[in-house]
N, C-alpha and C positions, 0 to 999 in steps of 0.2 A: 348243795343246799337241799335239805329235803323238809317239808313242812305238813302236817299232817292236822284237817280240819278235825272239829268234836264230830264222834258216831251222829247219824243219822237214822232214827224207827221210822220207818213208813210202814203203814198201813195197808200196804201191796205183797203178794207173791214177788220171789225174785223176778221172774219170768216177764213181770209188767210192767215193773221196776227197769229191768236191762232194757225191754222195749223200749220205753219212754225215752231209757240215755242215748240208746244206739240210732235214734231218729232226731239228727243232729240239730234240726228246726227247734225241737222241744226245748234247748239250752237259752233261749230266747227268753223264758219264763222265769228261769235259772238266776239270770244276770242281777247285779246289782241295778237299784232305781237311777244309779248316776251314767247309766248305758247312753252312749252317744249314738254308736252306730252299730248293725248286726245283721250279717247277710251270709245266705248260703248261698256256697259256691257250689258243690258239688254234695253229689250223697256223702262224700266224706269229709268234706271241708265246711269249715265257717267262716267269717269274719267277725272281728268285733273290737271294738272300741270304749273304751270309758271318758269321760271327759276327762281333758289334760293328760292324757296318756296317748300313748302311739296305737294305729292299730294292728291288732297281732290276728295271725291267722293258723285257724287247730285244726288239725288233721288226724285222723283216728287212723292211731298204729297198730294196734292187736287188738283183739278182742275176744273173751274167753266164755262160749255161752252163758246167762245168765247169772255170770261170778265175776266179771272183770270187764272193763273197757280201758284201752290206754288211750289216750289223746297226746297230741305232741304238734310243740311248736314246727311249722311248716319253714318256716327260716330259721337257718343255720348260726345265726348273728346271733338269737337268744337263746340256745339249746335246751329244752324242757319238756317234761311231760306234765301229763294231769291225769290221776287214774283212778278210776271209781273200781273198789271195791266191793261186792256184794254178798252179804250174810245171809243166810235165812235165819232165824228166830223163830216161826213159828209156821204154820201154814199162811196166811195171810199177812206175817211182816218181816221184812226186810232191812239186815244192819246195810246202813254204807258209810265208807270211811272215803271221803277223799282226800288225795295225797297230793302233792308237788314237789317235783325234783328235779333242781336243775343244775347247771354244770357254771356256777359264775365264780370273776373269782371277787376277792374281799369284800373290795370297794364296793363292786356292783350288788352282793347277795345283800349288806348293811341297807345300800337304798331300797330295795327292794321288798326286804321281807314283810315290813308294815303291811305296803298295801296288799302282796300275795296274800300273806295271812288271812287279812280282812275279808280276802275275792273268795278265796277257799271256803272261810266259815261262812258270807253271804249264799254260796251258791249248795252248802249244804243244809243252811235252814231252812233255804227256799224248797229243796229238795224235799221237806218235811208236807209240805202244801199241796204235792203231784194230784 
């Protein structure tokens, strides 16, 4: 399944832009307002939770100076990534496209896509606000 949020212009160099994502705290701001719970575990890990949802824990898989960051489900039970794109546009703005892509099969991708979609395009509007 792969789902892809609307571009995002920020107002930033890539450079401030990649900072902001690759400083895994900052995704706290990110989050939908229905955030139940969110806690860094480590420089590379987070937790987090929505209400009525399970909590899923992201761990940043690669990361491509100022042009990319992958994040990826930490359990093997959901298998996914999440990975920010980054454009320059201009000297001071920045495209980003966030993606999702995960390995489920029918059943599961049907229940699922609503709310990813929604998480994706929340966490890239917000991304508009840095």
């Amino acid at each position: 399944m792969f789902i892809e949020s609307p571009k995002s212009i920020i107002s930033k160099n890539n450079k401030a832009v990649f900072e902001f994502l690759t400083d895994l705290k900052n995704f706290k701001v990110l989050m939908p307002e229905n955030i139940d719970k969110f806690e860094i575990i480590n420089d590379d890990r987070f937790l987090f939770s929505l209400k009525g949802m399970p909590e899923i824990v992201l761990e940043r898989k690669t990361q491509t100076e100022f042009s990319q960051l992958v994040l990826g489900a930490a359990s093997e039970k959901l298998p996914f990534t999440l990975t920010a794109d980054l454009v320059t546009l201009k000297e001071n703005e920045t495209e980003v496209t966030l993606s999702f892509t995960g390995d489920f099969n029918a059943m599961m991708a049907m229940m699922i896509k609503s709310p990813i979609t929604n998480f994706i395009t929340t966490l890239s509007e917000n991304l508009k606000n840095i």
